[in-house]
Backbone as CSV, one residue per row, in Angstrom:
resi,resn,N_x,N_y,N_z,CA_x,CA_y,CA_z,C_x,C_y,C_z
1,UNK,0.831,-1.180,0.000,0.000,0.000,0.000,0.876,1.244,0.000
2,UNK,0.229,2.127,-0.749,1.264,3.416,-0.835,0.563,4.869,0.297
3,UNK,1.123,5.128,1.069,0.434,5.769,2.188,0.180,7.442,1.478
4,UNK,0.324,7.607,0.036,-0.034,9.177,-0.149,-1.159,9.112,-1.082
5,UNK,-1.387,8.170,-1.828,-2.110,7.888,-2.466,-3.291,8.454,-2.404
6,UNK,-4.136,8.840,-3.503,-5.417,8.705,-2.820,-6.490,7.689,-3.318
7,UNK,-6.077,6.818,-4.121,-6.752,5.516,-4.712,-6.933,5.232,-2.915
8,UNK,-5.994,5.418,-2.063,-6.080,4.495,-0.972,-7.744,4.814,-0.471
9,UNK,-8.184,6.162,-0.291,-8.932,6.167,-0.098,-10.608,5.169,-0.521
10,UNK,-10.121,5.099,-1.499,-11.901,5.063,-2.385,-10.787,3.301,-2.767
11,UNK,-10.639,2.810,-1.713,-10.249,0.805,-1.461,-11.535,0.757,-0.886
12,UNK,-11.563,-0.797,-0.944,-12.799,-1.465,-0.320,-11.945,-1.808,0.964
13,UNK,-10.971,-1.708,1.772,-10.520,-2.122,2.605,-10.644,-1.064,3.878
14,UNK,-10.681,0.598,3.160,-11.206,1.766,4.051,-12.665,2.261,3.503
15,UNK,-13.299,1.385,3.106,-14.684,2.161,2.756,-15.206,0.681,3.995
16,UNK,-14.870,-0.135,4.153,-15.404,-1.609,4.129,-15.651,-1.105,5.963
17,UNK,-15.362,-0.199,6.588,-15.591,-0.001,8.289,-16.383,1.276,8.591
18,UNK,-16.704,2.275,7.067,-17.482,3.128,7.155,-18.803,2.579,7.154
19,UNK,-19.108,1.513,6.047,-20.048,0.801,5.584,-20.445,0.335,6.852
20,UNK,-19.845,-0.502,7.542,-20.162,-1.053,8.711,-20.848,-0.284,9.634
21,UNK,-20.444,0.836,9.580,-20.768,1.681,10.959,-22.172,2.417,10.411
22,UNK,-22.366,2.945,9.388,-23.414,3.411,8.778,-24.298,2.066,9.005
23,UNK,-24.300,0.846,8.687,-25.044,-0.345,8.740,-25.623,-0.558,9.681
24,UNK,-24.820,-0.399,10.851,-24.944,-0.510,12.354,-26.386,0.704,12.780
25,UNK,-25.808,2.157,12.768,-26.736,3.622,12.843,-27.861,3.399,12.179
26,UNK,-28.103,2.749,10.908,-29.078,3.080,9.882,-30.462,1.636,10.678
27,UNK,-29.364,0.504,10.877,-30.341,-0.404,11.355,-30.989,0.071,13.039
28,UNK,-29.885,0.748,13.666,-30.861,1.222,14.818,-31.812,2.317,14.789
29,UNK,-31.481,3.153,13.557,-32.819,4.062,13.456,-34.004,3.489,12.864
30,UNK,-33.999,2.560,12.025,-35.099,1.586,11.673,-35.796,0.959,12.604
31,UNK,-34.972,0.437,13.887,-35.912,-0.484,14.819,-36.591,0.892,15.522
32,UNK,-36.071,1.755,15.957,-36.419,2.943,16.654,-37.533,3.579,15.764
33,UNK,-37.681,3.624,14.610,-39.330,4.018,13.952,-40.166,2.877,14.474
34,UNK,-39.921,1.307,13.888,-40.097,0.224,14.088,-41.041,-0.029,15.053
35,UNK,-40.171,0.332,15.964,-40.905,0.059,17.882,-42.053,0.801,18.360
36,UNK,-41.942,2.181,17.333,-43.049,3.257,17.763,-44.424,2.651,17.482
37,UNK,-44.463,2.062,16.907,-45.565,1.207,16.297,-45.809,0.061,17.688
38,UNK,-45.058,-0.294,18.057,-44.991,-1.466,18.922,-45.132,-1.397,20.685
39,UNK,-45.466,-2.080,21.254,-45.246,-1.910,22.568,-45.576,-2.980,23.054
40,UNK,-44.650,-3.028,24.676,-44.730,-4.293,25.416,-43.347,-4.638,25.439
41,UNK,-43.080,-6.468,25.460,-42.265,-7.016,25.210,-41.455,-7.034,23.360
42,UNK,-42.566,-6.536,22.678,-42.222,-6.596,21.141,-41.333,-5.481,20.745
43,UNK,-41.437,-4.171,21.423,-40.466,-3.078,21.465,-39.225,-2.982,21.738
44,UNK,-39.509,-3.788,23.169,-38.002,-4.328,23.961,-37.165,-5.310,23.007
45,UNK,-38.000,-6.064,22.673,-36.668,-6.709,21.822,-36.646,-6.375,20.352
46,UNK,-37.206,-5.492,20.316,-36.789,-5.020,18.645,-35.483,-3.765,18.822
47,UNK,-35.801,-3.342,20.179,-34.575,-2.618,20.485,-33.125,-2.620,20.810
48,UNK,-33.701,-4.038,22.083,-32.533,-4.814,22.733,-31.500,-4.797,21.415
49,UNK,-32.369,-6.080,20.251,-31.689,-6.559,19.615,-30.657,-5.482,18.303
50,UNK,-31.744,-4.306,18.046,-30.807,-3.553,17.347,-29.800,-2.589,17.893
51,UNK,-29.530,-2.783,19.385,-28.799,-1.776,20.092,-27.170,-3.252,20.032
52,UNK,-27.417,-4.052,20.214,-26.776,-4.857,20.881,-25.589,-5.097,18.397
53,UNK,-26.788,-5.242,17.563,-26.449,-4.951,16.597,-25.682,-3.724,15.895
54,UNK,-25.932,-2.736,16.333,-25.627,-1.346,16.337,-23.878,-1.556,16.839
55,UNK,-23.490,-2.184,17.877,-22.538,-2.329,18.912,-21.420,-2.950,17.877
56,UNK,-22.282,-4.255,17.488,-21.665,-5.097,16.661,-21.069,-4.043,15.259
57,UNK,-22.124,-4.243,14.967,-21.448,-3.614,13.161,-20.692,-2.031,13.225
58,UNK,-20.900,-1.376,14.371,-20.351,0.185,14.350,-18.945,-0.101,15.162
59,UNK,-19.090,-0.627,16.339,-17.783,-0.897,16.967,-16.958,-1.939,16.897
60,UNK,-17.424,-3.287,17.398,-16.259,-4.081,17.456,-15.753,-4.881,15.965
61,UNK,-16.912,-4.842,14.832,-17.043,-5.368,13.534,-15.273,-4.038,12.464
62,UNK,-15.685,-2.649,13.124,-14.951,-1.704,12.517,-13.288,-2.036,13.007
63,UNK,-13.274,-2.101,14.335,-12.168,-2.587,14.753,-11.449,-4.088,14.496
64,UNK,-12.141,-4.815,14.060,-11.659,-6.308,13.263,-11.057,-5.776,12.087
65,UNK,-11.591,-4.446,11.085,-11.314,-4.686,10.219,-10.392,-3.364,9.898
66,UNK,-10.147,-2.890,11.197,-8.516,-1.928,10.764,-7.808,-2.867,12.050
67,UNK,-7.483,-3.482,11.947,-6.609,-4.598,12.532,-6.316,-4.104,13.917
68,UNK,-6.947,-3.956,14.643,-6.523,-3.354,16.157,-6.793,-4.688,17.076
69,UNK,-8.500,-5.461,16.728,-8.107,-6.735,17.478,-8.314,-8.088,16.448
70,UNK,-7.251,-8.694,16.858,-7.251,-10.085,16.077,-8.084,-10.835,15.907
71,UNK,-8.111,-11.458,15.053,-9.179,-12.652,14.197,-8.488,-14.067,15.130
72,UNK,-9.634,-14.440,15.569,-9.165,-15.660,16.176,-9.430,-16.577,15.274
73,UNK,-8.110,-17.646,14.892,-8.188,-18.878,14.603,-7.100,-19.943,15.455
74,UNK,-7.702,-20.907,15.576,-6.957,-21.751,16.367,-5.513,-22.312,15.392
75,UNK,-5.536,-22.178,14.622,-3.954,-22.576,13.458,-3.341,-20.972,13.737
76,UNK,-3.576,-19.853,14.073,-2.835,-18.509,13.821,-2.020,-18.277,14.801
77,UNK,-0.751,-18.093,14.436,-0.213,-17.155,15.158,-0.026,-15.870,15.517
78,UNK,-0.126,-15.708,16.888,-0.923,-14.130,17.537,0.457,-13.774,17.571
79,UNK,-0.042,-12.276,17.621,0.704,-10.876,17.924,0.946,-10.706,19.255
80,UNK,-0.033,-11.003,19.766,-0.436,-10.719,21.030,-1.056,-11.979,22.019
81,UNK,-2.048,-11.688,22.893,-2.474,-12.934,23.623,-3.421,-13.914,22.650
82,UNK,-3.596,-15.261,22.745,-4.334,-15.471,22.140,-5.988,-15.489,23.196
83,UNK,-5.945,-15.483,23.776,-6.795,-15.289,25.245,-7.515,-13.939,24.773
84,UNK,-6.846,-12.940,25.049,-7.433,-11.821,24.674,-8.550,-12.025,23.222
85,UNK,-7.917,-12.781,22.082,-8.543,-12.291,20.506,-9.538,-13.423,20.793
86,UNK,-9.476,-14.606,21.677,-10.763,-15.565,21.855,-11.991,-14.819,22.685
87,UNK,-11.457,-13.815,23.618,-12.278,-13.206,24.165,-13.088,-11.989,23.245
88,UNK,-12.341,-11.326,22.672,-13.205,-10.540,21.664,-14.031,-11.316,20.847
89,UNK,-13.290,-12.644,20.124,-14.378,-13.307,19.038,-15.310,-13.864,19.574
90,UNK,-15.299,-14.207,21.016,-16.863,-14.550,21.819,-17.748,-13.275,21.869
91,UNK,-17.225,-12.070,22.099,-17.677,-11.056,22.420,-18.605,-10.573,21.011
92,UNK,-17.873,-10.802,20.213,-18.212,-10.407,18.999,-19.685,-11.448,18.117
93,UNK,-19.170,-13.002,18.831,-20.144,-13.722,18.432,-21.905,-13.404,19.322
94,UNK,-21.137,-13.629,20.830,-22.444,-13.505,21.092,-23.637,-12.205,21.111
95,UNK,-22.624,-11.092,20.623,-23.736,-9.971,20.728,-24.348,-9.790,19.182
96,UNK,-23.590,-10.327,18.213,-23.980,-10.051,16.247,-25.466,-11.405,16.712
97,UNK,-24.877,-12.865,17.040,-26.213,-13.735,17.182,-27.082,-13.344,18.040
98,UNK,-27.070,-12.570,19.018,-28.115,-12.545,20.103,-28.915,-11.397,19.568
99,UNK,-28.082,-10.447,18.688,-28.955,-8.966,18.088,-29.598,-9.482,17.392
100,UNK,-29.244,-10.456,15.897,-30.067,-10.848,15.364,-31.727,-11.767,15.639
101,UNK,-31.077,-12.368,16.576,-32.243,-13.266,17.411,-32.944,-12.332,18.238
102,UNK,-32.488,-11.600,18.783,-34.254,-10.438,19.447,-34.421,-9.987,18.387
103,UNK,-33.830,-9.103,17.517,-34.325,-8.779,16.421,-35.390,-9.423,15.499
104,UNK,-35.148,-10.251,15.045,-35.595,-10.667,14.566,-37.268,-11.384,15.571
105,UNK,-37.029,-11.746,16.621,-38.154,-12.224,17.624,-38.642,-11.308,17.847
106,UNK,-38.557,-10.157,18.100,-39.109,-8.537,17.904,-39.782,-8.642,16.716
107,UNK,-39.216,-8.666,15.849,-39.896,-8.244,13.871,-41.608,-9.502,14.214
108,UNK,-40.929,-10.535,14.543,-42.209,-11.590,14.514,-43.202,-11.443,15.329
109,UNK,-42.887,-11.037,16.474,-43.704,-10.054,17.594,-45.101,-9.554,17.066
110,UNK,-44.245,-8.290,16.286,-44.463,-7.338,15.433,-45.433,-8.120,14.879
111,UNK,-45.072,-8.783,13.764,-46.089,-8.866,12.720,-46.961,-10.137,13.153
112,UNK,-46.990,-10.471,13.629,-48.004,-11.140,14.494,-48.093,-12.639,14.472
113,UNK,-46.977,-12.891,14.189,-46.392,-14.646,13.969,-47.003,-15.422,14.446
114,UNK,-46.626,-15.027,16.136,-47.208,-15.694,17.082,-48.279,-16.009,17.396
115,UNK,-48.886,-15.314,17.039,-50.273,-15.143,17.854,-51.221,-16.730,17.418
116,UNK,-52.086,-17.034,18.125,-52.961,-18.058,17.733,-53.742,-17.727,16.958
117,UNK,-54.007,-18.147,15.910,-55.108,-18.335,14.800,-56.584,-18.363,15.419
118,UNK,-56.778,-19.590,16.150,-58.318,-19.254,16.759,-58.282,-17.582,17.948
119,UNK,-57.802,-17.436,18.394,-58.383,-16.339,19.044,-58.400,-15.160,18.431
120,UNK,-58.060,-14.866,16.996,-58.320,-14.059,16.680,-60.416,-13.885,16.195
121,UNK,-60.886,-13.101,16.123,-62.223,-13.193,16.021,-62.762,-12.977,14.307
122,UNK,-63.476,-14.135,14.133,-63.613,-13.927,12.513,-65.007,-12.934,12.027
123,UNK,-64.722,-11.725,11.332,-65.738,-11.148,11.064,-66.335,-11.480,9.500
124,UNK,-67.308,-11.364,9.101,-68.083,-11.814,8.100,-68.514,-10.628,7.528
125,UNK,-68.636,-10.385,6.636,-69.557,-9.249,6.236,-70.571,-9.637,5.890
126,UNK,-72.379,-8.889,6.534,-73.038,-9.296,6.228,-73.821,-9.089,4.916
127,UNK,-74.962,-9.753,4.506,-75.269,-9.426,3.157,-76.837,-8.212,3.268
128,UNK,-77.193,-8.262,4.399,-78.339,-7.333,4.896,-77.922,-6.340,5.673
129,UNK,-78.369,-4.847,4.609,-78.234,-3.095,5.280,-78.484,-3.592,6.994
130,UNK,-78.710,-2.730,7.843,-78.673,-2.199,9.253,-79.329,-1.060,9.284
């Protein structure tokens, strides 16, 4: 890489953590319209899950990918601890799966997945004025 460049700029390697972080902001302002609609337990986790997402793709997703913390693989040799980069890639796993999973259990909430079929009440339209 040539550090005066300005191809460097407009790489997919420094656009690739802006993207992320915009991804992150854009999906928590979506659940945040989202929720206004919503309330109860269906809000909470449409929030939980895009706050906990937000975390993921703006912070620790940006920092994987200007090399500050390591990619854990069990064949790699670390820079540093390997303790430490297992602890981020848990960190990293369980908050991207757990955002997606309220998230997403939020969205179904929402649109009414759950709910039982018989208790909803069936209306008919009748064929005689009133």
């Amino acid at each position: 890489m040539h550090t005066g460049s300005p191809l460097l700029l407009a790489s997919i390697e420094s656009i690739r953590p802006v993207f992320l972080i915009v991804m992150g902001v854009s999906l928590l302002m979506l659940a945040w319209r989202l929720s206004q609609n919503a309330s109860g337990w269906t809000a909470r986790f449409i929030l939980a899950g895009a706050i906990l997402l937000a975390i993921g793709y703006s912070f620790i997703m940006p920092l994987y990918e200007a090399g500050k913390i390591e990619h854990y693989s069990p064949d790699a040799h670390f820079h540093g601890d390997p303790g430490v980069a297992l602890a981020w890639h848990v960190v990293k796993v369980v908050a991207m799966n757990t955002g997606w999973f309220l998230f997403g259990w939020g969205v179904a909430l929402h649109a009414g997945l759950f709910e039982r079929v018989s208790a909803r009440p069936v209306l008919l339209p009748s064929s005689s004025p009133r």
